[in-house]
N, C-alpha and C positions, 0 to 999 in steps of 0.2 A: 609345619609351614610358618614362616618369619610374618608377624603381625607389623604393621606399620604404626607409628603414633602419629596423628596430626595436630597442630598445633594453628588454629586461629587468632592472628591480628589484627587490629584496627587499624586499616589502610594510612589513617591520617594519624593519628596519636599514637601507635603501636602500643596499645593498650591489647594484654593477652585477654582474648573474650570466652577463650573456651579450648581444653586438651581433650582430644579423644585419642583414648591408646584399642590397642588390640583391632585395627581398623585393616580389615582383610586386604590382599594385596592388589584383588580384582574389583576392589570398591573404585564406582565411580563417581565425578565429582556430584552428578543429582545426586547420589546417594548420600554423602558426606554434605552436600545441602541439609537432606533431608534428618539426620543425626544433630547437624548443628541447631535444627529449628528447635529442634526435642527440649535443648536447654535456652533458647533465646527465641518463645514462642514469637513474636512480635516479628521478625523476622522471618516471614515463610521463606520456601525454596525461589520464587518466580521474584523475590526481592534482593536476594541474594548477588553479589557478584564475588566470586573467589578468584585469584592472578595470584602467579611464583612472585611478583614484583610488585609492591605498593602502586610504581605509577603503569603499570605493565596492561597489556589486554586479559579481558576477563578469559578466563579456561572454560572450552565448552561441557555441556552437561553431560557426553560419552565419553568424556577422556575417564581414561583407568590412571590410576594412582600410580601402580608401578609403570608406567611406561613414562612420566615426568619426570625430567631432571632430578629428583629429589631423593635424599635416600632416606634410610629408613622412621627418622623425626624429619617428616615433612612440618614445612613454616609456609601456610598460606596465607595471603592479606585478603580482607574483607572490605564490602564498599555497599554501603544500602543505597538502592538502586530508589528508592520510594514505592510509594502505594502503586499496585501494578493495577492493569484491567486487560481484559483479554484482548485479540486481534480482531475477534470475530465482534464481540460489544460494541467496538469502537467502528468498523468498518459499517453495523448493521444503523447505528446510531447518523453517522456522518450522510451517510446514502438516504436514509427516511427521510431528512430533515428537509434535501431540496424537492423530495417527491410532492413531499408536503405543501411545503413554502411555495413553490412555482403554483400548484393547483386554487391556491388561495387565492392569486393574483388572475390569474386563467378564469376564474368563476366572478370574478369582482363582490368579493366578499367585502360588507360596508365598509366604510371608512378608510378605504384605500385610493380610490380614484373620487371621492362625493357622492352624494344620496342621490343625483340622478340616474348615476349611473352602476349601481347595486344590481348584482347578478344579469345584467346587460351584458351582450355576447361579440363580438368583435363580426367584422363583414368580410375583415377579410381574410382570404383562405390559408394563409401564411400563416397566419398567428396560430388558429388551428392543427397547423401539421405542425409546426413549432412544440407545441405542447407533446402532442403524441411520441414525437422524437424527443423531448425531454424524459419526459414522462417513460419512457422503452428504452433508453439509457441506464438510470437509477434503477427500475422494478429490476435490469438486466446484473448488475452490481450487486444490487440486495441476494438473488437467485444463486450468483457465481459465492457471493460470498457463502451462503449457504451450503453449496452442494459442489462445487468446483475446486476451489483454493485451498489451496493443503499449507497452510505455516510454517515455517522453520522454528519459528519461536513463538510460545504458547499467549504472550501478554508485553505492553509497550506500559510507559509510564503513565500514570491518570491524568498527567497535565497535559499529555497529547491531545486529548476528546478536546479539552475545551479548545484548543487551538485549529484542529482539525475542521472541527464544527462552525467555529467563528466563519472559516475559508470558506467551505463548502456553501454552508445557510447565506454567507454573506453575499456571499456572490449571488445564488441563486434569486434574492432577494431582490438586489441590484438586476440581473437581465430581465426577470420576469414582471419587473415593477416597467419595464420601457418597452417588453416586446407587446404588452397584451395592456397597456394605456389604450384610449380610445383615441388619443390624436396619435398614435401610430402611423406611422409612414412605409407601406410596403418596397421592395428591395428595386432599387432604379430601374434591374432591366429584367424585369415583373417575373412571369411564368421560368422563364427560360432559363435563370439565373437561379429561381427555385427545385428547376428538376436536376438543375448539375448539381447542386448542394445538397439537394435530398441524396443522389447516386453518392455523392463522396461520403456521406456521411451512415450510407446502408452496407457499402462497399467497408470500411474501416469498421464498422460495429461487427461483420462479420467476422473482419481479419482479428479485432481484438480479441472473442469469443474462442476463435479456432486456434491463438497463440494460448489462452488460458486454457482448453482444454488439451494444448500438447504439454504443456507444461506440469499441467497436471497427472498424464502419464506419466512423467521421467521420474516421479517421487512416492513410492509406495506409501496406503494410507498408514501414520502413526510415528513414519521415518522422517528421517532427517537427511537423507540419501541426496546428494547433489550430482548429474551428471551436465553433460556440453547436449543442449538442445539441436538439434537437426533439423530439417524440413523431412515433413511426412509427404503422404500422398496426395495432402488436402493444399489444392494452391495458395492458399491463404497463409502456410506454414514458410511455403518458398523466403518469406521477407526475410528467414535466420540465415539463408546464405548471406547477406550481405548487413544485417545487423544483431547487436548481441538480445536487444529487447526490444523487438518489433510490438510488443501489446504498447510498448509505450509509442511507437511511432503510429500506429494505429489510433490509438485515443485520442493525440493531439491530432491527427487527421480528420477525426470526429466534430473536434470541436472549432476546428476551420471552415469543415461544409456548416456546422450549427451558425458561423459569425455569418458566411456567407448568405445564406438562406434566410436570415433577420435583417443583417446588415444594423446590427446593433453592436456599437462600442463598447459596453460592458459586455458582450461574448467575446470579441479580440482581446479585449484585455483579458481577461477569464481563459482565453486560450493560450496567451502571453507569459501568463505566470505561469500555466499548469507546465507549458512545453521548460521553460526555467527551469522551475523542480525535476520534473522527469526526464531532464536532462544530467542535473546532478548525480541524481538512482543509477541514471544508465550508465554512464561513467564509472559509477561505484559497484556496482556489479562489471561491468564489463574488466574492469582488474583485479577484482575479484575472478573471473573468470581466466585471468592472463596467470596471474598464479599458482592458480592450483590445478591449470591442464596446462601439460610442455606440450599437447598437438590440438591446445585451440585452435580455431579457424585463422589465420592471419589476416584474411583478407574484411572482417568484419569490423566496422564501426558501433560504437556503442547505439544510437538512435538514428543517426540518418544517412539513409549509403552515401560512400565515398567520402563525405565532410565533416559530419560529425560524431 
């Protein structure tokens, strides 16, 4: 059997970091991570990014050796990606913090609203459900994050959290410091206005829950297996006929009935940016999706039927 030699460079200086010969032909690129770290400890595999092309896409972790344009002295380029932290740390980390931060406010723990008004409880009923639908959001995050969510890729860079966390806590900080004040002002048009936002907002936590757990069918645990999601049996799935990431149309739904049901400007805006971002995602998966299936669905938009 023909052994392959590899040959690592430094993406930016073309500085040779490291030859491996005799490097089998069914070796794949983790594994060849995992060879290079042997001589450049400081460098694990999940820090690594290897590409055929200095300014090229990184080559994923299943690709085989021989099926790469390259022959038999492969010349890959090297790029340190930085200190990694897992998907699951960072998700488990970001979700705690508003469970947290909201309850702080909710309880009027001192020195937040003045000493008259220390663990004092609010009268009205709103603020109260407020909390519970906070509060049953996050614990629901934290759960899926746990037992639900299957990764594609095992760790994101460490400067994520802090930026992650900024978003998340910040905001949290920000709504719960306005909904659960004690000159608090309940939503104009009282009861009525509360039970439509509580429905839209119990309606979209389901629908997000029942996109995450189809989604989590379509990916065997361990793999990295990518297929075209479908509608199952469960109505709540029906939203993939007509969009590519309905979890995401779902949670900004979530947090429309949360704006409505406060009638607090720091939850609009908090829903304003989330829908932004997760607009972006959807977008980036949804041609992701147009790519790599020729009998995607034609008729889907990335988040919201018809428009967008």
């Amino acid at each position: 059997m023909k052994h392959y030699e590899v040959e690592i460079l430094d993406a930016k200086t073309r500085e040779k970091l490291c030859f491996l010969d005799k490097v089998e032909p069914q070796a794949t690129i983790a594994e060849i991570k995992t060879l290079f770290t042997k001589t450049h400890p400081q460098w694990y595999p999940a820090r690594q990014s290897l590409r055929l092309d200095p300014k090229g896409k990184s080559l994923k972790d299943e690709d085989v050796l021989q099926k790469l344009p390259v022959g038999t002295t492969a010349t890959l380029f090297f790029r340190d990606l930085g200190a990694q932290i897992s998907w699951v740390t960072v998700f488990l980390t970001e979700y705690a913090g508003p469970l947290f931060i909201y309850l702080l406010f909710y309880f009027r723990v001192p020195f937040i609203y003045g000493h008259k008004y220390d663990f004092t409880s609010s009268r009205h009923t709103v603020v109260h459900l407020a909390c519970l639908c906070h509060s049953f959001h996050y614990v629901k995050r934290l759960l899926e994050t746990l037992f639900v969510h299957r990764f594609s890729h095992g760790t994101m860079p460490l400067r994520n959290i802090f930026k992650n966390c900024t978003y998340y806590w910040g905001f949290a900080a920000w709504m719960a410091y306005y909904i659960n004040h004690p000159l608090y002002t309940p939503p104009t048009y009282g009861s009525q206005q509360v039970k439509l936002a509580l429905t839209i907002f119990v309606i979209c936590q389901l629908g997000n829950f029942s996109i995450h757990m189809a989604l989590r069918d379509l990916r065997p645990a361990g793999s990295k297996t990518r297929k075209i999601p479908y509608p199952t049996k469960n109505p709540f799935t029906w939203l993939f006929l007509l969009v590519s990431c309905p979890n995401y149309t779902y949670e900004v739904g979530s947090w429309i009935g949360f704006a409505i049901m406060t009638q607090c400007v720091p939850v609009a805006l908090f829903s304003l940016v989330g829908f932004t971002q997760m607009t972006i995602w959807a977008k980036g998966k949804h041609r992701s999706y147009l790519r790599e299936f020729r009998d995607y669905p034609p008729l889907r938009m990335p988040i919201i039927p018809f428009l967008l």
